[in-house]
C-alpha positions as CSV (number, residue, x, y, z in Angstrom):
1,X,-6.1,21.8,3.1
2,X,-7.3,20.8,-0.2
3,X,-9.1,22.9,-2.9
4,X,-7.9,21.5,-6.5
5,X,-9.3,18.7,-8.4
6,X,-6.2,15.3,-8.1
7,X,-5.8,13.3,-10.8
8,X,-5.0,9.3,-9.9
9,X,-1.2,9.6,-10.5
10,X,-0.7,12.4,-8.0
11,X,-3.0,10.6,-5.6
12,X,-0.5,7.7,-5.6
13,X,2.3,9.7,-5.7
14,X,1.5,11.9,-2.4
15,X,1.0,7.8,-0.7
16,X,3.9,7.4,-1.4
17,X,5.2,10.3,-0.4
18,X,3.3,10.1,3.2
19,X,5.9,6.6,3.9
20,X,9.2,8.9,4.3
21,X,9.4,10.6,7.4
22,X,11.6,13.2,8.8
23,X,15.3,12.3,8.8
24,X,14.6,9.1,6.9
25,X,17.6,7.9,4.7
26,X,15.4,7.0,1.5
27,X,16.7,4.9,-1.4
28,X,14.7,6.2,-4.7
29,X,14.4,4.3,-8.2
30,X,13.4,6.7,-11.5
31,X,9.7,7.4,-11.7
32,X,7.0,7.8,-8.8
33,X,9.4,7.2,-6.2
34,X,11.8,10.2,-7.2
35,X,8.7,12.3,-7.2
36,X,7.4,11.1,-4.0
37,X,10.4,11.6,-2.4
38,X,10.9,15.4,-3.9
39,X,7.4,16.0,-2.2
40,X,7.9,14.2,1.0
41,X,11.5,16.7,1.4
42,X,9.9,19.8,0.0
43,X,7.0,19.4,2.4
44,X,6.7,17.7,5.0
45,X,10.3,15.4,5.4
46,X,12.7,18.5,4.9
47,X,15.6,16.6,6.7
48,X,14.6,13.6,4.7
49,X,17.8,12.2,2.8
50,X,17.3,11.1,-0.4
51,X,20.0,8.7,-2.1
52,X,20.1,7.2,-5.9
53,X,21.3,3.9,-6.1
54,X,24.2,5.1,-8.1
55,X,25.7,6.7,-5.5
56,X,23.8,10.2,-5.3
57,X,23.3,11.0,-1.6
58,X,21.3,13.7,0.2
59,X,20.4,15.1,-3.1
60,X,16.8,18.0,-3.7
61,X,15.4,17.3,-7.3
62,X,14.7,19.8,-9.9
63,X,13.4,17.7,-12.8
64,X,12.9,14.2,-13.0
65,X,16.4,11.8,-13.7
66,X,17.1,10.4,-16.9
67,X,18.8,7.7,-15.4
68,X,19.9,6.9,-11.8
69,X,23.0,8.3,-12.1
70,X,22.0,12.1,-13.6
71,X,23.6,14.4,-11.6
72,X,22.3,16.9,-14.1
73,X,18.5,16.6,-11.8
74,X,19.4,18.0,-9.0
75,X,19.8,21.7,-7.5
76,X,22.5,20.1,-5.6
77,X,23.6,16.9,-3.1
78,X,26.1,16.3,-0.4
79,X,28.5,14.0,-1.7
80,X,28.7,11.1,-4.2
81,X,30.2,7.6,-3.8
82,X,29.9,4.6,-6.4
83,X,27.5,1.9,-6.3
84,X,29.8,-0.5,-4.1
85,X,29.9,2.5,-1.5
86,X,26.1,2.9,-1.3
87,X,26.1,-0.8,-0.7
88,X,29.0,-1.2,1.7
89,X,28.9,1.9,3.9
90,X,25.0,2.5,3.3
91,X,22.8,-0.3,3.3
92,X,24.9,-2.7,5.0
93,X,26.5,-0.8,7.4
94,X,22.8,-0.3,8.6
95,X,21.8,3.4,7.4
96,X,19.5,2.6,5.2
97,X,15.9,3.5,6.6
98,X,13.5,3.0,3.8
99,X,13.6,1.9,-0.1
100,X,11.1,2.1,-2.6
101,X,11.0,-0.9,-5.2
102,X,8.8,-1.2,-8.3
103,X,7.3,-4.5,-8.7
104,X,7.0,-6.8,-11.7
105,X,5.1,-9.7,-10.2
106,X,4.6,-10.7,-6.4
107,X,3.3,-13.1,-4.4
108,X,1.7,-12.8,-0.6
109,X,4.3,-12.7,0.8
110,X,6.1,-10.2,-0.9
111,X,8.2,-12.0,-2.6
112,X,9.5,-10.1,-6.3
113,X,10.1,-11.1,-10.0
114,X,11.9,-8.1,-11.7
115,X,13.6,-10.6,-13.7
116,X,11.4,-12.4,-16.4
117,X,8.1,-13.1,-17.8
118,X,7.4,-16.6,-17.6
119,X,9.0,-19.4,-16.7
120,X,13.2,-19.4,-17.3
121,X,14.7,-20.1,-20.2
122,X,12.0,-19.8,-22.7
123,X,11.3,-16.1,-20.6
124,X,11.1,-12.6,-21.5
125,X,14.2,-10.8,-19.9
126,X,12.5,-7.4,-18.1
127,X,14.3,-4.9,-16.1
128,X,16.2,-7.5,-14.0
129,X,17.7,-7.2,-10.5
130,X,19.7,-4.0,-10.1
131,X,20.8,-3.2,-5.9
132,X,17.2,-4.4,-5.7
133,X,17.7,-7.7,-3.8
134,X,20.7,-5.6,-1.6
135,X,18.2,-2.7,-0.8
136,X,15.4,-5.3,0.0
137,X,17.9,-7.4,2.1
138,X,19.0,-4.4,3.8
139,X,16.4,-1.6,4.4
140,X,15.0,-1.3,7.0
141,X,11.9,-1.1,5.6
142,X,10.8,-1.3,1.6
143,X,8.0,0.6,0.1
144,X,6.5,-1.5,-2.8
145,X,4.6,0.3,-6.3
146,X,2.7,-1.5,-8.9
147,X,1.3,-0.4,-12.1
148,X,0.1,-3.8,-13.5
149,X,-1.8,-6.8,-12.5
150,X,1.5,-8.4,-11.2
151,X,-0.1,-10.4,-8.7
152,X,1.0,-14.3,-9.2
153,X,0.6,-17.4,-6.5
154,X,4.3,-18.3,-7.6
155,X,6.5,-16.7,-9.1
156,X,8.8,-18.0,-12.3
157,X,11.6,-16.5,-11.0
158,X,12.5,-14.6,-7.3
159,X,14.4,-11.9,-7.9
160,X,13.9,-10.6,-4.4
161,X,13.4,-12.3,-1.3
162,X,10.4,-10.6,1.0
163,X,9.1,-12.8,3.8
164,X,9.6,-16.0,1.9
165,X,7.2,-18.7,2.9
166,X,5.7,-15.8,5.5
167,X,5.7,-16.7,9.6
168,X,9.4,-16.1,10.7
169,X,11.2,-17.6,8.2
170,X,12.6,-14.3,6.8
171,X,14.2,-13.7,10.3
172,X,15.3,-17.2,11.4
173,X,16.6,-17.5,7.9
174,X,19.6,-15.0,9.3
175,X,20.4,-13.4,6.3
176,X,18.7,-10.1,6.5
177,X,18.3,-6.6,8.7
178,X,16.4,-7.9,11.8
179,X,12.5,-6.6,11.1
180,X,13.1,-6.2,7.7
181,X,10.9,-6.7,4.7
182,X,8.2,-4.7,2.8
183,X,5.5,-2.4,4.9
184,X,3.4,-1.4,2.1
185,X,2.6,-1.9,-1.5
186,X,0.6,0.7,-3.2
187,X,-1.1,0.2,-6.3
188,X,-3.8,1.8,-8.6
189,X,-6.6,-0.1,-7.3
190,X,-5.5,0.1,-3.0
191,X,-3.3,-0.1,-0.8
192,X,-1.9,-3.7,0.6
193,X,-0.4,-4.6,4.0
194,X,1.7,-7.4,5.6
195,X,-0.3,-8.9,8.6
196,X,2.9,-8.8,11.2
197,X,2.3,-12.8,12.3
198,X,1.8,-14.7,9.2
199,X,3.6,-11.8,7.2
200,X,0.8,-12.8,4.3
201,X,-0.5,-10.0,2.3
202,X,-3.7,-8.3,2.8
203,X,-5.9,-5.3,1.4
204,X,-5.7,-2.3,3.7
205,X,-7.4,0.4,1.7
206,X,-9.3,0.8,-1.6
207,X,-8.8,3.7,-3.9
208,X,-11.5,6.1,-4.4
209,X,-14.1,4.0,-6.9
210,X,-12.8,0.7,-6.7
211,X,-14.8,-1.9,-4.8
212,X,-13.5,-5.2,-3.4
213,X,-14.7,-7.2,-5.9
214,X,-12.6,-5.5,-8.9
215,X,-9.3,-6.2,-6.7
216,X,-10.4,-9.7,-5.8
217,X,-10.3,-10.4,-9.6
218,X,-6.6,-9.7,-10.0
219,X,-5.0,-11.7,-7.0
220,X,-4.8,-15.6,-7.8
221,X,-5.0,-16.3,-3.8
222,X,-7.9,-15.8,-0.8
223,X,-6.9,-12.1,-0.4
224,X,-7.7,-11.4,3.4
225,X,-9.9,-7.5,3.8
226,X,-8.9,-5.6,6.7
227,X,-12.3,-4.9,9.1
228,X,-12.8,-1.9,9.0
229,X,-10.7,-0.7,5.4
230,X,-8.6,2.2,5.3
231,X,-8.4,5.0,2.9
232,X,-5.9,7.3,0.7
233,X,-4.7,10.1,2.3
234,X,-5.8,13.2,1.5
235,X,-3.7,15.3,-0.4
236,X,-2.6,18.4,0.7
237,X,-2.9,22.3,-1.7
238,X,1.3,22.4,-1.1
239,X,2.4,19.2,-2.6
240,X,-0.3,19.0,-5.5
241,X,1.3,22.2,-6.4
242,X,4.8,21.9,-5.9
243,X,4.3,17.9,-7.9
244,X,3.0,20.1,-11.2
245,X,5.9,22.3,-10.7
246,X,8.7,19.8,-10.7
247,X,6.7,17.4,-13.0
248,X,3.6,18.5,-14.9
249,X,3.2,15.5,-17.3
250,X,3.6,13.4,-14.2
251,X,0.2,14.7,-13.2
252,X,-1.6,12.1,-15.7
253,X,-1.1,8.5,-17.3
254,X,1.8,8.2,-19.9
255,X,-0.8,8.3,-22.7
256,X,-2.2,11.6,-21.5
257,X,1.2,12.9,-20.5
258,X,2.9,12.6,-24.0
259,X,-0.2,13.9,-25.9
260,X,-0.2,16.9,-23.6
261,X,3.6,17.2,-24.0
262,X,3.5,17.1,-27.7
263,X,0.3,19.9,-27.8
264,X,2.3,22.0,-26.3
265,X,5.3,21.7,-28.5
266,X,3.4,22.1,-31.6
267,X,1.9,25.4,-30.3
268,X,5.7,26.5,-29.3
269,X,6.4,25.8,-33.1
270,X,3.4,27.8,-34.2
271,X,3.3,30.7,-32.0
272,X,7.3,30.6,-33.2
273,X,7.0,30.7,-37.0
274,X,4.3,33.2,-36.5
275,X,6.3,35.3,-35.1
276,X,8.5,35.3,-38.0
């Protein structure tokens, strides 16, 4: 049931969160897919088990990570093994259920640049590759976030293979975890599909106030419209409240965060020297 207001952050957030289910092993990056995998395990994936790419498996967040290797986040995890072993006796041995992957620019068929902005060697260098191209070869399935208009008809640079030229050529290409490849990429303006034939990308739900048009102006391709369109979940009371708990300034943009975060610090300072 749901009786508080939801900002658009936690709206994505609890999406994502609705993609890990029970038991899942989850490979998590820093941001919304840390938070979205606390809520999916505090609610309603409790035997979900949640792994950092640094080697941090089966671990319950208390605050969000610095980095992907702060131990210092957690109430507490089963065991810890370096990157090589999440690799080697994770994701390629075939554990690996799910991963969640930010995206810098993709194409339809879910192909990724997490490498550079334009075209290589007169590029910007971004955040680069990480076990990204290992977890997308790998996982058995791959949950995909954007923040930006990353949409592109080619990409400069392929970090990560998704379904490559779309149709079978991901599977016959023999390099990958049979059925592999991304599910689902959710973004601030819907929620996109893979259409399971021709593997090309298409918009399965809009998000609250956005109308086809707005997300037709972003993608440089005919971007096919399921008939009939889908919708957000609805959140539920228990994980808008447990997300403002574990994370409050993850409840609004950046902006809004910080300015919130720094109002309250001042009135710490205040009500402190007034107490003097």
């Amino acid at each position: 049931m749901l009786t508080k207001q939801v900002t658009k952050e936690e709206l994505l957030i609890v999406t994502a969160a609705r993609q890990i289910k029970n038991g899942d092993v989850v490979a998590l990056g820093i941001g919304m897919p840390i938070l979205a995998g606390a809520v999916a395990k505090k609610t309603h994936a409790p035997e979900a088990v949640l792994l950092m790419e640094s080697g941090i498996v089966d671990f319950e967040p208390c605050v969000l990570p610095v980095n992907v290797a702060d131990a210092t986040c957690t109430r507490g995890y089963g065991y810890a093994v370096d990157l090589f072993g999440v690799f080697t006796t994770i994701a390629y041995a075939g554990y690996l259920d799910k991963a969640f992957l930010g995206v810098g620019q993709i194409d339809k068929y879910g192909n990724l640049n997490t490498s550079f902005l334009g075209t290589p060697p007169a590029a910007q260098r971004i955040t680069a590759a990480g076990g990204a191209p290992e977890f997308y070869a790998y996982a058995k399935e791959t949950i995909l976030t954007m923040k930006g208009k990353g949409f592109v008809e080619k990409l400069p640079y392929m970090t990560s293979p998704g379904y490559l030229g779309g149709g079978d050529e991901r599977e016959k290409s023999g390099r990958y975890t049979p059925g592999s490849g991304p599910s689902i990429l959710i973004t601030p303006k819907g929620i996109f599909k893979f259409h399971p034939e021709t593997r090309e990308m298409y918009l399965d739900a809009l998000f609250p106030g956005v109308g086809v048009d707005e997300v037709r102006a972003d993608i440089p391709w005919d971007l096919k419209i399921a008939d009939p369109l889908g919708s957000f979940p609805v959140p539920q009371d228990e994980e808008i409240v447990f997300l403002r708990r574990l994370s409050p300034v993850s409840s609004f943009s950046n902006t809004t965060g910080k300015e919130l975060a720094m109002a309250h610090i001042r009135k710490q300072m205040e009500e402190k020297a007034a107490g003097r």
